[in-house]
C-alpha positions in Angstrom: -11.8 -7.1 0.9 -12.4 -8.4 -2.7 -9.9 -7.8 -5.8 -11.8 -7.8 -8.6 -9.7 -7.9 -11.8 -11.2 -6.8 -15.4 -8.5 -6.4 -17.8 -4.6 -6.8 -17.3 -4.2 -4.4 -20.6 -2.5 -1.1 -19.7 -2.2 2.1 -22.6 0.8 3.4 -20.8 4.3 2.0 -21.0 5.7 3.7 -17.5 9.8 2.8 -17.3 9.2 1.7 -13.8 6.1 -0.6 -14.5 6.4 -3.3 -11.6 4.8 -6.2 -13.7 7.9 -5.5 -16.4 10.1 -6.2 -13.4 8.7 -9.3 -12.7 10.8 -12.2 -12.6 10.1 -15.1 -15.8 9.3 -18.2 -13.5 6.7 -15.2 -10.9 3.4 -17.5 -10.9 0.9 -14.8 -11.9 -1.4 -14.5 -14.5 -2.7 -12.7 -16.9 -6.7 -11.7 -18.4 -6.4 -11.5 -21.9 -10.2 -11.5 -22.4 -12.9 -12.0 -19.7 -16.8 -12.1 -20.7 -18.6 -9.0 -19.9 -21.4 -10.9 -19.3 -19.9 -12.8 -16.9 -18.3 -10.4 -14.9 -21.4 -8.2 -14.6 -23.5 -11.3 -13.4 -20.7 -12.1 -10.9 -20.6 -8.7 -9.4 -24.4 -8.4 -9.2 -23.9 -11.3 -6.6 -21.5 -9.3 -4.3 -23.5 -7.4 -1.4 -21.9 -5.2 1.7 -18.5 -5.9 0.7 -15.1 -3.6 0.1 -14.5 -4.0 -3.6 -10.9 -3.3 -4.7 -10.3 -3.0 -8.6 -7.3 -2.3 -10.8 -4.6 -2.9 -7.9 -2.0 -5.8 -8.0 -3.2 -7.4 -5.0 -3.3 -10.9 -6.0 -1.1 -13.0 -8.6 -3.8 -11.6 -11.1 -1.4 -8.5 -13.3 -4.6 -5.5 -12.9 -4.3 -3.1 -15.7 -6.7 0.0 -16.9 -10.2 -1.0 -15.6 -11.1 1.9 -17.6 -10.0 0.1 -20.6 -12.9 -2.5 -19.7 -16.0 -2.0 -21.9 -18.7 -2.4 -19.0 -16.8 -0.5 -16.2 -19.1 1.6 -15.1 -22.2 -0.8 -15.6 -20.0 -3.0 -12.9 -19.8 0.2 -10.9 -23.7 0.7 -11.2 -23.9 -2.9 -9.8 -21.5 -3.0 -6.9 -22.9 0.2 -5.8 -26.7 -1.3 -6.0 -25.9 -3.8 -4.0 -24.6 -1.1 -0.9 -20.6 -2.5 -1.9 -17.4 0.4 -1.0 -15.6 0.7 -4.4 -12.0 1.7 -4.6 -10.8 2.1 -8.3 -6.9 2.1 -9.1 -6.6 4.2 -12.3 -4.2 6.1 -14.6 -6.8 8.5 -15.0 -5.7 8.8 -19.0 -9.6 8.2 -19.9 -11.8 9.7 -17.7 -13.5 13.0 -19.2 -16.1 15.0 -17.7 -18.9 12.7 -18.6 -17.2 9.8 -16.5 -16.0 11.8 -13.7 -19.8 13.9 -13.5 -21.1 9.7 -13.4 -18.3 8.8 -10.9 -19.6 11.5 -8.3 -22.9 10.2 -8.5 -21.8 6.8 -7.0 -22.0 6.4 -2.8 -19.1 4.8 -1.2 -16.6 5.2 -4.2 -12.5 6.4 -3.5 -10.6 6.9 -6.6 -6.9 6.2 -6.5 -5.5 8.1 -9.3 -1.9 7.1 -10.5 -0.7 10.8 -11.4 3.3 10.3 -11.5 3.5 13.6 -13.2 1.5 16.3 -14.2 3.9 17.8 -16.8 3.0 16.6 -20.6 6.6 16.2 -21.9 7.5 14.2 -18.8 4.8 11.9 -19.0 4.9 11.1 -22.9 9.0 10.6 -22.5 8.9 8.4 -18.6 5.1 7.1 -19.0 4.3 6.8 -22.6 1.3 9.0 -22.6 0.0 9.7 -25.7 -3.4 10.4 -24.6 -4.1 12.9 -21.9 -3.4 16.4 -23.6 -3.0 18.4 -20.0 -3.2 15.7 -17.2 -4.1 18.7 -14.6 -7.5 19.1 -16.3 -8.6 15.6 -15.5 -7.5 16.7 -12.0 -9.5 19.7 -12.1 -12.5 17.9 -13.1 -12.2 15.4 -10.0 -12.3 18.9 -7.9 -14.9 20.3 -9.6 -17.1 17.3 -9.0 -16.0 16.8 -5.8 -14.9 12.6 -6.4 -13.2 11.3 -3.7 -9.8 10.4 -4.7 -6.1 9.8 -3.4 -3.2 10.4 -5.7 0.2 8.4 -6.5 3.6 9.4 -7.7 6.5 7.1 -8.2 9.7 9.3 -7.4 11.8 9.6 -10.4 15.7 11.3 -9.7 16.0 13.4 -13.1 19.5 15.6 -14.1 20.0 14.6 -10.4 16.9 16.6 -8.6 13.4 15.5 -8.1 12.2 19.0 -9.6 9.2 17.4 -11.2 8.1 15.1 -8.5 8.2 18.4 -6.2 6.6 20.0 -9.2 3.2 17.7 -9.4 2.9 17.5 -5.2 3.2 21.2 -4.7 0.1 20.8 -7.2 -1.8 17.9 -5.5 -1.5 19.7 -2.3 -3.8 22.8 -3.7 -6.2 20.3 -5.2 -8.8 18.1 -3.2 -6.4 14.5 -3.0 -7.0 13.4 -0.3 -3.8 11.5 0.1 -0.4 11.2 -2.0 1.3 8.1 -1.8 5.0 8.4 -3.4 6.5 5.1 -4.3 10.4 4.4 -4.5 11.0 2.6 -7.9 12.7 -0.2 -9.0 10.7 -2.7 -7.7 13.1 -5.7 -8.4 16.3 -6.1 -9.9 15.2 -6.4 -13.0 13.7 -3.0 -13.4 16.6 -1.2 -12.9 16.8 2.3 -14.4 19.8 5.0 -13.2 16.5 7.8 -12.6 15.8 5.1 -10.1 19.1 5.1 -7.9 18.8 7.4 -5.1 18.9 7.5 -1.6 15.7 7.7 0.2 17.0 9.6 3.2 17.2 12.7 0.6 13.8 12.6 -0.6 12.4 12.5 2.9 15.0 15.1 3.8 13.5 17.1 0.2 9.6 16.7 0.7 10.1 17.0 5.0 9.0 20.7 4.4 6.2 20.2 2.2 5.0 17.5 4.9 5.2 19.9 7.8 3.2 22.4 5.5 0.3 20.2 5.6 0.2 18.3 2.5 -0.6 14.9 3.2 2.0 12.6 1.8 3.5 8.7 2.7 6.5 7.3 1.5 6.2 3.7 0.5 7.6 1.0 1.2 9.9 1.8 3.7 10.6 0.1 7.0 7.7 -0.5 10.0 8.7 0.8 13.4 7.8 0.1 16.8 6.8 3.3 17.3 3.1 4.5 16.2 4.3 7.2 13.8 1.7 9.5 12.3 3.0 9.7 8.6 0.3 12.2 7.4 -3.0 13.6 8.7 -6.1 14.0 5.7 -7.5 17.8 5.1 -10.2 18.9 6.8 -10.2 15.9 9.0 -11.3 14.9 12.8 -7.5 14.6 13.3 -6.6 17.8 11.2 -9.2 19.7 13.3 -7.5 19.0 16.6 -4.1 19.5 15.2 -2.5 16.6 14.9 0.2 16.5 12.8 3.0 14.9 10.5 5.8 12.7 13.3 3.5 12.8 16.1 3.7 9.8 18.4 0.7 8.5 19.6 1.2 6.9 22.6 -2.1 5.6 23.8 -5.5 5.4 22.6 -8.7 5.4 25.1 -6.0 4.3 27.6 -4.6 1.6 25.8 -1.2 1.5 25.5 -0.6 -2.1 24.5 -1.3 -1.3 20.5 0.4 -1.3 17.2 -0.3 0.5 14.1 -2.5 -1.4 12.9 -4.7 -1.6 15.4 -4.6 2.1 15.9 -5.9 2.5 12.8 -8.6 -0.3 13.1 -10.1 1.5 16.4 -9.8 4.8 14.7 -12.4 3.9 12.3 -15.0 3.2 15.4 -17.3 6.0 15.4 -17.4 8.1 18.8 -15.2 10.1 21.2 -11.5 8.3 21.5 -9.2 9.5 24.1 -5.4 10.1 22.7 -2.0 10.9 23.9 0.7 11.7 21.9 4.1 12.7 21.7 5.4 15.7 20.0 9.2 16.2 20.4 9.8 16.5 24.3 6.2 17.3 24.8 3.3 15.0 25.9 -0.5 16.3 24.5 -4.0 14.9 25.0 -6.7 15.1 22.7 -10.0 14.1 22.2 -11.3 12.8 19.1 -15.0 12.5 17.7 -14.6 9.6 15.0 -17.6 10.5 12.1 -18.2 8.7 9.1 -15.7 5.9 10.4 -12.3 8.0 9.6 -10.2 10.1 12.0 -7.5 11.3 8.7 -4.4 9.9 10.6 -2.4 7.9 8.2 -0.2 4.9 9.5 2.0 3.1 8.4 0.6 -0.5 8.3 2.0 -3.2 11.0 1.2 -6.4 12.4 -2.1 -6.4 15.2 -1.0 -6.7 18.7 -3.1 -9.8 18.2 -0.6 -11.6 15.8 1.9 -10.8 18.3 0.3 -12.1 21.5 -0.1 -15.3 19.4 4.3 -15.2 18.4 4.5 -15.3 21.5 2.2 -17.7 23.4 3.8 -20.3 20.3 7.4 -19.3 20.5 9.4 -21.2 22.8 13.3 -20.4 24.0 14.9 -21.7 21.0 12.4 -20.8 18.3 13.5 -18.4 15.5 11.1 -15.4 14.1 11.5 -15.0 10.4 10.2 -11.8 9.2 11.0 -9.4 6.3 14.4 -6.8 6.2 11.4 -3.8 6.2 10.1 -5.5 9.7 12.8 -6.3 11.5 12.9 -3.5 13.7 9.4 -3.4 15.0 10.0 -7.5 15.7 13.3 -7.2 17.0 11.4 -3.6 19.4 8.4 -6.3 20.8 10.2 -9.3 21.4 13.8 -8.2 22.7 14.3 -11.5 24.8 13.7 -14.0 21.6 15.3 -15.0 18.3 14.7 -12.3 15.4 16.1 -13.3 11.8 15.5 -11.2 8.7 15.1 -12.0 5.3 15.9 -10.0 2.1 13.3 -10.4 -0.4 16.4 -11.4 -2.7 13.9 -13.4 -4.9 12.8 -10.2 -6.4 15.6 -7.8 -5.4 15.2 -4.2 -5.7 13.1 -2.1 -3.1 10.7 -4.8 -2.4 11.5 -6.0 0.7 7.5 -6.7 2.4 7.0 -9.7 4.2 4.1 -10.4 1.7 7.0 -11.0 -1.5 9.2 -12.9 0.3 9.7 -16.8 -1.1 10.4 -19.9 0.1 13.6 -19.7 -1.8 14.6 -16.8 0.1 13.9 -18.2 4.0 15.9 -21.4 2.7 18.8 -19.6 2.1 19.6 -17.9 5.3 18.8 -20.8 7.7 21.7 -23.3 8.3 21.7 -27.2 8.6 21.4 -27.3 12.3 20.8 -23.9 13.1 17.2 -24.0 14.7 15.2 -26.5 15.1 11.6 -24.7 14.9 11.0 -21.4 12.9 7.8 -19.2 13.0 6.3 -17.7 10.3 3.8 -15.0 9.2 2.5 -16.8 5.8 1.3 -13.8 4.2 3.6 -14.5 1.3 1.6 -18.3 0.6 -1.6 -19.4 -0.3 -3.9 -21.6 1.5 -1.9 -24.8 0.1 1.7 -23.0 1.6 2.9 -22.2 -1.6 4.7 -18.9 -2.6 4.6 -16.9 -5.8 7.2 -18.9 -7.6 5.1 -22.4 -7.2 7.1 -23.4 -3.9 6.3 -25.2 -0.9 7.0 -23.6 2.4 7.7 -27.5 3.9 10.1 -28.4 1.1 12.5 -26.8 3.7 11.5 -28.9 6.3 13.0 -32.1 3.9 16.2 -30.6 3.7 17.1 -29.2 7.1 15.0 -31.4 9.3 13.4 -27.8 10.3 9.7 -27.7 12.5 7.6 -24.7 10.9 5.0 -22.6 12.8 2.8 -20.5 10.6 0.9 -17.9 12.1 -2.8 -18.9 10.5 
């Protein structure tokens, strides 16, 4: 996978924007003005690649691609050269002459940052002062048939989520593929009252528009042992054979040995894949012919059994796994007999607890002179020189609690 940033310039001034929650000293960085030229020519070198632009997936802030004068010449190009797009937007600028362009381009998934679809709503909680009727642009995406998934960050208002319910009851009679809501207040410094809830009641509110068949995953929110289907695509393999929302799957071609992730790698393997699954007391088996590379469950994301073969060939008996608060369960499920430490993503605070935003800063502050002598770490949350998003080393620990480190590279 590529990012591909364009523009870090946004029209829209959401209350819950994560990059207005960052912290002052985050290491991240910002386009102010990149050469169209140079952009294009870079992308015409990119061939059979997964192209992701407009998400924050890198220290790089991503804003409205749309706002970037060549986008859909750097489409043309990364689709000439046989490269699977995946465009995070607001949607605020696409019209029909965009959208009609958009569903002329192979390989292409639109992610489509909807949050509401009522106009009062968004000009008071997003700042839109462009989109007239936001349902329009939505219509247009069905009418053209674009392939396109749709968020919504979950917003408590006069003490009910009336509007959230509002916009997915909608989603679910368009053509989104997927709706992803996201909990807000991503650190402690975007803090907001509309953001204090308990997320127990808004799984307990939207369980019954899950069960109806609208395909919907809450994130983030802890990983589990257990390979929990979260939502199943329409008109999918998966949806075909009736699988549905908090099925179990217990095996796949026989394999029992698996984690999420790796059920969801093999499930994009064309073919016929033996399942078993678990639906409250019962045990079913299905058979599923994989086309076009996706079955339509929807997982949440884990570790590969892989990574954890490799904890534990490296772990010996006194060895300490450091993982995030949000995977703690699932490492503390596959290795009962060893040493499981979690670690609040305190540098940030807030909801974000993913292994990937923890610091150094963070790890340093729960371990105790003396406590360990060897830790193991997953170094998602470092670069290739060990260093973390707020410019640390990952071995400055080692200076001050004479501490052996064991990243999982």
């Amino acid at each position: 996978m590529i990012a591909f940033p364009v523009t870090s310039a946004c029209p829209l001034s959401c209350v819950f924007c994560s990059h207005n929650g960052n912290p002052f000293d985050l290491k991240v960085e910002e386009i102010n003005s990149y050469d169209s030229d140079q952009i294009l020519k870079k992308a015409s070198l990119i061939k059979n690649r997964e192209i992701v632009i407009g998400e924050s997936a890198t220290r790089v802030i991503e804003g409205e691609p749309f706002l970037f004068k060549d986008i859909m010449r750097l489409i043309d190009i990364l689709a000439e050269n046989n490269n699977s797009i995946s465009i995070t937007t607001s949607g605020v600028f696409l019209d029909e002459k965009i959208i009609k362009r958009l569903s002329e381009i192979p390989k292409l998934e639109m992610n489509i940052s909807v949050n509401s679809i009522d106009p009062g709503f968004r000009k008071k909680y997003l700042g839109d002062r462009i989109s007239k009727d936001f349902r329009n642009i939505l219509h247009l995406l069905d009418l053209f048939d674009v392939s396109y998934t749709s968020s919504v960050v979950a917003l408590k208002i006069n003490n009910g989520f009336d509007d959230l319910i509002k916009t997915i009851e909608f989603l679910g009679k368009s053509k989104s593929i997927l709706n992803r809501i996201f909990i807000p207040g991503f650190t402690n410094i975007n803090r907001n009252p509309i953001f204090d809830f308990d997320i127990t009641i808004l799984e307990k509110t939207l369980r019954k528009i899950r069960e109806e068949k609208v395909p919907i995953i809450i994130e983030p929110g802890p990983i589990e042992k257990d390979i929990k289907v979260q939502a199943i695509l329409k008109s999918s393999v998966a949806d075909e054979n009736d699988i549905k929302f908090d099925d179990v799957i217990l095996s796949l071609n026989d394999k029992s040995d698996l984690t999420s992730k790796d059920v969801h790698e093999l499930l994009k393997v064309n073919g016929r894949h033996k399942i078993k699954i678990k639906r409250g007391k019962s045990i079913i088996k299905k058979e599923l012919n994989i086309k076009n590379n996706r079955s339509g469950i929807i997982l949440k994301d884990s570790p590969s059994m892989e990574l954890m073969k490799k904890i534990s060939s490296i772990t010996k008996e006194d060895d300490i796994i450091i993982c995030s608060r949000f995977s703690e369960d699932f490492f503390k499920g596959m290795f009962p007999f060893k040493k499981v430490l979690s670690v609040s993503c305190d540098r940030f605070g807030g909801n974000i607890s993913c292994n990937g935003l923890l610091s150094v800063g963070d790890i340093n502050s729960i371990l105790r002179k003396g406590q360990c002598e060897s830790i193991v770490i997953d170094p998602s949350f470092l670069n290739n020189d060990g260093i973390d998003l707020f410019g640390q080393d990952i071995y400055s620990i080692t200076y001050e609690k004479d501490i052996n480190i064991k990243l999982l590279y």
